[in-house]
Backbone as JSON, one array per atom type, in Angstrom:
{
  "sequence": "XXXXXXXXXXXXXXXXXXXXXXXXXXXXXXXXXXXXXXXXXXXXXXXXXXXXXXXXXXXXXXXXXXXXXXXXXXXXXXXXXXXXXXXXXXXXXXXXXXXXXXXXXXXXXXXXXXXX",
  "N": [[54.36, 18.28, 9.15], [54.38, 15.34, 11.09], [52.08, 12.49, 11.26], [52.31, 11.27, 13.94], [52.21, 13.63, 15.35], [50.31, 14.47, 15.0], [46.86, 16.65, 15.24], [44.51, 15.38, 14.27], [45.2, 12.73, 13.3], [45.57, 11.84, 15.72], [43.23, 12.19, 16.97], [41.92, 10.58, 14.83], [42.95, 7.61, 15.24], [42.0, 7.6, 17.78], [43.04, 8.52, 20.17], [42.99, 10.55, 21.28], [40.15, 12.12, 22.91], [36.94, 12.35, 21.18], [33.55, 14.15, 20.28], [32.23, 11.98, 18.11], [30.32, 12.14, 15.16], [29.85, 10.93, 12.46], [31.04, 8.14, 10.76], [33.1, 6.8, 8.33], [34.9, 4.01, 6.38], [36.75, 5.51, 5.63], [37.12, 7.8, 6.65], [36.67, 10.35, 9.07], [33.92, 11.97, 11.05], [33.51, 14.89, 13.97], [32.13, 16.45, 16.22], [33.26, 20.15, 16.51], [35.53, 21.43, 18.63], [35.56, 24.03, 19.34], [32.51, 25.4, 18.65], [31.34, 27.37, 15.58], [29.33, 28.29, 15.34], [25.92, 27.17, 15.67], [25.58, 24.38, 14.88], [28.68, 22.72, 14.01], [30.74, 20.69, 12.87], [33.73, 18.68, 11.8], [34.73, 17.11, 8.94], [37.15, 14.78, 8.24], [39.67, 13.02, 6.71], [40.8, 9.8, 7.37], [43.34, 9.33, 6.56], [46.54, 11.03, 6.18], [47.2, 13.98, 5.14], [48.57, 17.3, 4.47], [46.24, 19.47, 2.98], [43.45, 19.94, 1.11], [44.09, 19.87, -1.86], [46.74, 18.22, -1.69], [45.52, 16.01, -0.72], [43.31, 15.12, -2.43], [45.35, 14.88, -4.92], [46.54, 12.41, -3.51], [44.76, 10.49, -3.18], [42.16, 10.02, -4.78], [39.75, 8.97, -4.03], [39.51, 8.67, -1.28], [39.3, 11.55, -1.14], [36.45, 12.02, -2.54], [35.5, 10.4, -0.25], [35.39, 12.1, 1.72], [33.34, 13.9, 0.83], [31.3, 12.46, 0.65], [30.68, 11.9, 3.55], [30.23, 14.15, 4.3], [27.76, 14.41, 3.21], [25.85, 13.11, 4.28], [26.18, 13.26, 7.0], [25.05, 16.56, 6.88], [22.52, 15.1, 6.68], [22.24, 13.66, 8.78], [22.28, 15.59, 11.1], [20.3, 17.24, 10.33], [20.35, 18.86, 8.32], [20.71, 18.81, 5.88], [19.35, 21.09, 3.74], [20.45, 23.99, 4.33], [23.17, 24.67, 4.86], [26.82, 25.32, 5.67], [30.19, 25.03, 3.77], [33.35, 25.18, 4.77], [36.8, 25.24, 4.06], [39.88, 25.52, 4.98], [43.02, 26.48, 3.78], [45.87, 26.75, 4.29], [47.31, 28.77, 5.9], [47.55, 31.35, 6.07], [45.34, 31.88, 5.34], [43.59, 30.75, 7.83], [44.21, 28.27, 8.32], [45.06, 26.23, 10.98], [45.37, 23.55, 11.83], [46.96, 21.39, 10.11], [45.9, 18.82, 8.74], [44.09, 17.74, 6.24], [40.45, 18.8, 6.13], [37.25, 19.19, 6.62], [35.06, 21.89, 7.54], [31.42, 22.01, 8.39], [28.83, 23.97, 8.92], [26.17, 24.82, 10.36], [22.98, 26.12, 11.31], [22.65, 28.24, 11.87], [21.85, 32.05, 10.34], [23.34, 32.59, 7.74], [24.92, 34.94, 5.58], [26.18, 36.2, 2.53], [28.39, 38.11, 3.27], [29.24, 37.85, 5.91], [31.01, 34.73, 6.35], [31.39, 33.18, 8.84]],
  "CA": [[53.96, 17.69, 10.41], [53.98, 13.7, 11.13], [50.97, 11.89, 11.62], [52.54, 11.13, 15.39], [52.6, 15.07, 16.29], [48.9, 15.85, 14.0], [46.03, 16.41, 16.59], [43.22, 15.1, 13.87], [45.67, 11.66, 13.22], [45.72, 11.3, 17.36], [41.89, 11.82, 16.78], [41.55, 9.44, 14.1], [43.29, 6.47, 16.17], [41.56, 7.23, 19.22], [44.44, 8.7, 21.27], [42.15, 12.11, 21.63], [38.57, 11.35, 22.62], [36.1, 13.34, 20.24], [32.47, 13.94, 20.31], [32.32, 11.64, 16.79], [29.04, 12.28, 14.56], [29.52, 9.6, 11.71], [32.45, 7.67, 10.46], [33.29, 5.83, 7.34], [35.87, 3.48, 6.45], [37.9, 6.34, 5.42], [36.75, 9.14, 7.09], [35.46, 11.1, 10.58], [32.92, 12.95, 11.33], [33.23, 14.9, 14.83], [32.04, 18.32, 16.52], [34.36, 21.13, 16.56], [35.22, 21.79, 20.35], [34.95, 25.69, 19.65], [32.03, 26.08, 17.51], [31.41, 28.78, 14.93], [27.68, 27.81, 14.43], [25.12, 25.9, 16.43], [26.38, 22.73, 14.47], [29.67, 22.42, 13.59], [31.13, 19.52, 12.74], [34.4, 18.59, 11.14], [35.1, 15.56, 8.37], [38.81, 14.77, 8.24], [39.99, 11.74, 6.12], [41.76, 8.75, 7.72], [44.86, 9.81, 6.13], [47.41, 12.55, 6.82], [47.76, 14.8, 4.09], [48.0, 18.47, 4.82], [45.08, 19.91, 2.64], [41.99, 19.09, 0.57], [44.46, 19.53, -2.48], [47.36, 17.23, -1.33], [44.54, 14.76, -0.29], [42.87, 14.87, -3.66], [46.61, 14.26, -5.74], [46.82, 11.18, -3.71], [43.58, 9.48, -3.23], [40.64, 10.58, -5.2], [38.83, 7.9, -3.4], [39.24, 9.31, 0.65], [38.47, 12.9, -1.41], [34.92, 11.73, -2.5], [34.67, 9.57, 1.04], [35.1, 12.95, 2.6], [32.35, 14.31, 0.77], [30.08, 11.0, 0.93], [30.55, 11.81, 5.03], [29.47, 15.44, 4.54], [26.53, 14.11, 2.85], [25.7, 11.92, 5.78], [26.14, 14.02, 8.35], [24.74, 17.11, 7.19], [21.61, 14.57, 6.7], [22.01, 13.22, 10.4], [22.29, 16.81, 11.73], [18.82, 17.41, 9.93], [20.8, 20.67, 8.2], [20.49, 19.11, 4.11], [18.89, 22.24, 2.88], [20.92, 24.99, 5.1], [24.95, 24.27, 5.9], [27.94, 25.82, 4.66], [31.1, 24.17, 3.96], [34.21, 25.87, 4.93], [37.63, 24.66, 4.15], [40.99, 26.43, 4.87], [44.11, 26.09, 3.32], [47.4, 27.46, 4.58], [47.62, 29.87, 7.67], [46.97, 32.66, 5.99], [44.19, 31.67, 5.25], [43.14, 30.26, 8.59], [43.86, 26.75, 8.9], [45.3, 25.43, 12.05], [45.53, 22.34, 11.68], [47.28, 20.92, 8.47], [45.53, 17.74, 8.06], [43.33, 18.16, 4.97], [39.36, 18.75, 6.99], [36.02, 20.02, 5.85], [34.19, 22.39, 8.15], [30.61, 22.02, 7.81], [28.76, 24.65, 9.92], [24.98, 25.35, 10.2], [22.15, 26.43, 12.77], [22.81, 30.24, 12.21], [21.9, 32.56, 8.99], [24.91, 33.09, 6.83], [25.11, 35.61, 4.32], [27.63, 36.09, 1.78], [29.23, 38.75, 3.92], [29.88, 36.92, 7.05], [31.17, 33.4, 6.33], [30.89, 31.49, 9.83]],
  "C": [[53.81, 16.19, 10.24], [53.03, 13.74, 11.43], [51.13, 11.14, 13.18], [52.24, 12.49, 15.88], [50.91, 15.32, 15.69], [47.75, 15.46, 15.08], [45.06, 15.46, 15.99], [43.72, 13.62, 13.6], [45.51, 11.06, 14.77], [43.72, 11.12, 17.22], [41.16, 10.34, 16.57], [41.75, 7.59, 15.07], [42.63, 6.49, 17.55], [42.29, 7.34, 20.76], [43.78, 9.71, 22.19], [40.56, 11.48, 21.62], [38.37, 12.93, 21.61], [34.68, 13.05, 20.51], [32.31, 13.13, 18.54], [30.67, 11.74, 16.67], [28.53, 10.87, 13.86], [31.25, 9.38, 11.8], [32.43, 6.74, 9.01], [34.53, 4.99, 7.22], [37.34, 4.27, 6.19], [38.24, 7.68, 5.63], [36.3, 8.97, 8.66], [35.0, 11.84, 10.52], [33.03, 13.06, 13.17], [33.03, 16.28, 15.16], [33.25, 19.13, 16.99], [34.55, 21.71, 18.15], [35.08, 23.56, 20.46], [33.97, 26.12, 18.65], [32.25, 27.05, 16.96], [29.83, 28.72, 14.63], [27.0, 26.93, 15.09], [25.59, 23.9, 15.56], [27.32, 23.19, 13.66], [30.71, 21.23, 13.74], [32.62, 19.26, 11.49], [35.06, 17.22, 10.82], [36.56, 16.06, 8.24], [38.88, 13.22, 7.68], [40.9, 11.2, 7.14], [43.1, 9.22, 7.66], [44.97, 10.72, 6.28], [47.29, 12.9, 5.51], [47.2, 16.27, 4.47], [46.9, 19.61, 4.2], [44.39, 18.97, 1.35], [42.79, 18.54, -0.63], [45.44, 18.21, -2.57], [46.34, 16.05, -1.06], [44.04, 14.39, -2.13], [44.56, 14.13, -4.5], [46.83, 12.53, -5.02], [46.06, 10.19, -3.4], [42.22, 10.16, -3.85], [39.16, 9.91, -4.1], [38.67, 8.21, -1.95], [38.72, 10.92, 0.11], [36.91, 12.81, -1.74], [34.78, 10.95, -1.72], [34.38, 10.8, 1.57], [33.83, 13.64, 2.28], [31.14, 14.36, 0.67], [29.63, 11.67, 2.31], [29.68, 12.94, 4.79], [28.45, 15.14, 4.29], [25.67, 13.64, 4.58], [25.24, 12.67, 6.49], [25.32, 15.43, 8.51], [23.21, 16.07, 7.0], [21.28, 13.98, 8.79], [21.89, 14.41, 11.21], [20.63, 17.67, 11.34], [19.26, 18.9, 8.9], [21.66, 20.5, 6.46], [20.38, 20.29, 3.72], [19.35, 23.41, 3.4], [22.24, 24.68, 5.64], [25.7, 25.24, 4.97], [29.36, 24.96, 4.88], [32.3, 24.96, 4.09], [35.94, 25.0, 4.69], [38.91, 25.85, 4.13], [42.46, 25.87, 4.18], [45.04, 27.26, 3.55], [46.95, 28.28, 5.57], [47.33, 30.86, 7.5], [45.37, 32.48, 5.52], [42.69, 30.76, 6.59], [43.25, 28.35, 9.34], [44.68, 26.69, 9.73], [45.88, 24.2, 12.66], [46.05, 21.55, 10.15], [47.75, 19.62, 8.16], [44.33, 18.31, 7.39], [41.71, 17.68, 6.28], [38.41, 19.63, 6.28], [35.26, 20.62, 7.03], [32.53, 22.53, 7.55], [29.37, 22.76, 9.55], [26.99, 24.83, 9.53], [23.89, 25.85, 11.19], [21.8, 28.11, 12.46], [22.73, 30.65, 10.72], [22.97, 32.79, 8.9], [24.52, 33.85, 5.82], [26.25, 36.02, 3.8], [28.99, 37.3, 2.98], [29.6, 38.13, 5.12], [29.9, 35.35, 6.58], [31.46, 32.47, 7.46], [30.08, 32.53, 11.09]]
}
Protein backbone atom coordinates (compact mmCIF):
# COMPACT_ATOMS: atom_id res chain seq x y z
CA UNK A 1 0.00 0.00 0.00
CA UNK A 2 1.41 3.75 -0.70
CA UNK A 3 1.42 6.22 1.85
CA UNK A 4 -1.15 8.25 -0.71
CA UNK A 5 -3.89 5.28 -0.51
CA UNK A 6 -2.92 4.41 3.72
CA UNK A 7 -5.86 5.80 5.89
CA UNK A 8 -3.34 6.31 9.11
CA UNK A 9 -0.67 8.38 6.50
CA UNK A 10 -3.99 10.60 5.36
CA UNK A 11 -4.38 10.77 9.24
CA UNK A 12 -0.96 11.65 9.95
CA UNK A 13 -0.94 14.74 7.39
CA UNK A 14 -4.20 15.91 8.38
CA UNK A 15 -6.22 14.93 5.28
CA UNK A 16 -8.61 12.71 7.81
CA UNK A 17 -9.63 14.65 10.90
CA UNK A 18 -9.00 12.42 14.12
CA UNK A 19 -9.94 12.78 17.65
CA UNK A 20 -5.81 13.15 18.41
CA UNK A 21 -4.77 12.34 22.20
CA UNK A 22 -0.92 13.19 22.12
CA UNK A 23 1.58 13.59 19.39
CA UNK A 24 5.29 13.52 19.14
CA UNK A 25 7.64 14.53 16.60
CA UNK A 26 7.40 11.13 15.26
CA UNK A 27 4.39 9.77 16.30
CA UNK A 28 0.23 10.01 16.90
CA UNK A 29 -1.74 9.36 19.37
CA UNK A 30 -5.65 9.24 18.43
CA UNK A 31 -8.99 7.37 19.56
CA UNK A 32 -10.07 4.46 17.68
CA UNK A 33 -13.48 5.44 15.98
CA UNK A 34 -14.89 1.85 16.89
CA UNK A 35 -13.73 1.19 20.29
CA UNK A 36 -13.00 -2.16 21.86
CA UNK A 37 -12.67 -0.70 25.45
CA UNK A 38 -13.83 2.45 27.16
CA UNK A 39 -10.37 3.97 26.06
CA UNK A 40 -8.94 3.06 23.08
CA UNK A 41 -6.53 4.82 21.54
CA UNK A 42 -4.18 4.10 18.69
CA UNK A 43 -0.19 5.25 18.35
CA UNK A 44 0.91 5.01 14.73
CA UNK A 45 4.43 6.35 13.75
CA UNK A 46 4.85 9.23 11.28
CA UNK A 47 6.15 6.87 8.83
CA UNK A 48 4.59 4.26 6.56
CA UNK A 49 5.84 0.99 7.18
CA UNK A 50 3.41 -1.86 7.22
CA UNK A 51 4.08 -3.43 10.76
CA UNK A 52 5.76 -2.97 14.14
CA UNK A 53 8.52 -5.34 12.60
CA UNK A 54 9.16 -3.51 9.24
CA UNK A 55 9.07 -0.26 11.37
CA UNK A 56 11.61 -1.53 13.85
CA UNK A 57 14.28 -2.84 10.71
CA UNK A 58 14.14 0.69 9.62
CA UNK A 59 14.07 3.12 12.39
CA UNK A 60 14.72 1.95 15.85
CA UNK A 61 14.25 5.50 16.79
CA UNK A 62 10.17 6.07 15.55
CA UNK A 63 9.99 2.22 17.26
CA UNK A 64 10.95 3.54 20.80
CA UNK A 65 8.98 7.08 19.87
CA UNK A 66 6.02 4.82 19.48
CA UNK A 67 6.46 3.44 22.76
CA UNK A 68 7.63 6.87 24.49
CA UNK A 69 3.81 7.98 23.10
CA UNK A 70 2.22 4.89 24.71
CA UNK A 71 3.87 5.93 27.79
CA UNK A 72 2.35 9.35 27.57
CA UNK A 73 -0.82 8.64 26.76
CA UNK A 74 -1.62 5.79 28.78
CA UNK A 75 -0.42 8.46 31.59
CA UNK A 76 -2.82 11.24 30.11
CA UNK A 77 -5.71 8.71 29.95
CA UNK A 78 -5.03 8.17 33.80
CA UNK A 79 -4.89 4.12 32.74
CA UNK A 80 -0.68 3.63 33.88
CA UNK A 81 -1.46 0.76 36.11
CA UNK A 82 -4.41 -1.03 33.95
CA UNK A 83 -4.08 -0.98 29.79
CA UNK A 84 -3.34 -3.58 27.42
CA UNK A 85 -1.41 -3.23 24.36
CA UNK A 86 -2.60 -4.95 21.34
CA UNK A 87 -0.78 -5.07 18.11
CA UNK A 88 -1.74 -7.03 14.92
CA UNK A 89 0.24 -8.18 12.28
CA UNK A 90 -1.00 -9.53 8.97
CA UNK A 91 -4.80 -10.22 8.28
CA UNK A 92 -4.88 -13.22 9.67
CA UNK A 93 -4.20 -12.08 12.41
CA UNK A 94 -6.49 -9.08 12.39
CA UNK A 95 -4.88 -6.10 11.19
CA UNK A 96 -6.66 -3.85 8.85
CA UNK A 97 -4.75 -1.43 8.34
CA UNK A 98 -1.03 -2.12 7.30
CA UNK A 99 0.64 0.83 8.69
CA UNK A 100 2.70 -0.45 11.63
CA UNK A 101 0.05 0.90 15.00
CA UNK A 102 -0.15 0.06 18.65
CA UNK A 103 -3.58 -0.49 20.12
CA UNK A 104 -3.67 0.51 23.60
CA UNK A 105 -7.08 -0.33 25.16
CA UNK A 106 -8.28 0.08 28.81
CA UNK A 107 -11.46 1.00 31.01
CA UNK A 108 -12.79 -2.67 30.98
CA UNK A 109 -11.36 -5.94 32.96
CA UNK A 110 -9.31 -8.09 30.68
CA UNK A 111 -8.42 -11.45 31.44
CA UNK A 112 -6.10 -13.63 29.72
CA UNK A 113 -9.00 -15.29 27.97
CA UNK A 114 -10.65 -12.42 26.33
CA UNK A 115 -8.05 -10.04 24.83
CA UNK A 116 -10.11 -6.72 23.98
Amino acid sequence: MSPDACLFCRIVDGDIPSDRVAESERSIAFRDINPAAPVHVLVVPKRHEPNLEALAASSTEDLADVFSLVSRVAELEGVTDAHRLLVNTGAEAGQTIFHAHIHLLAGARFTEGRLV
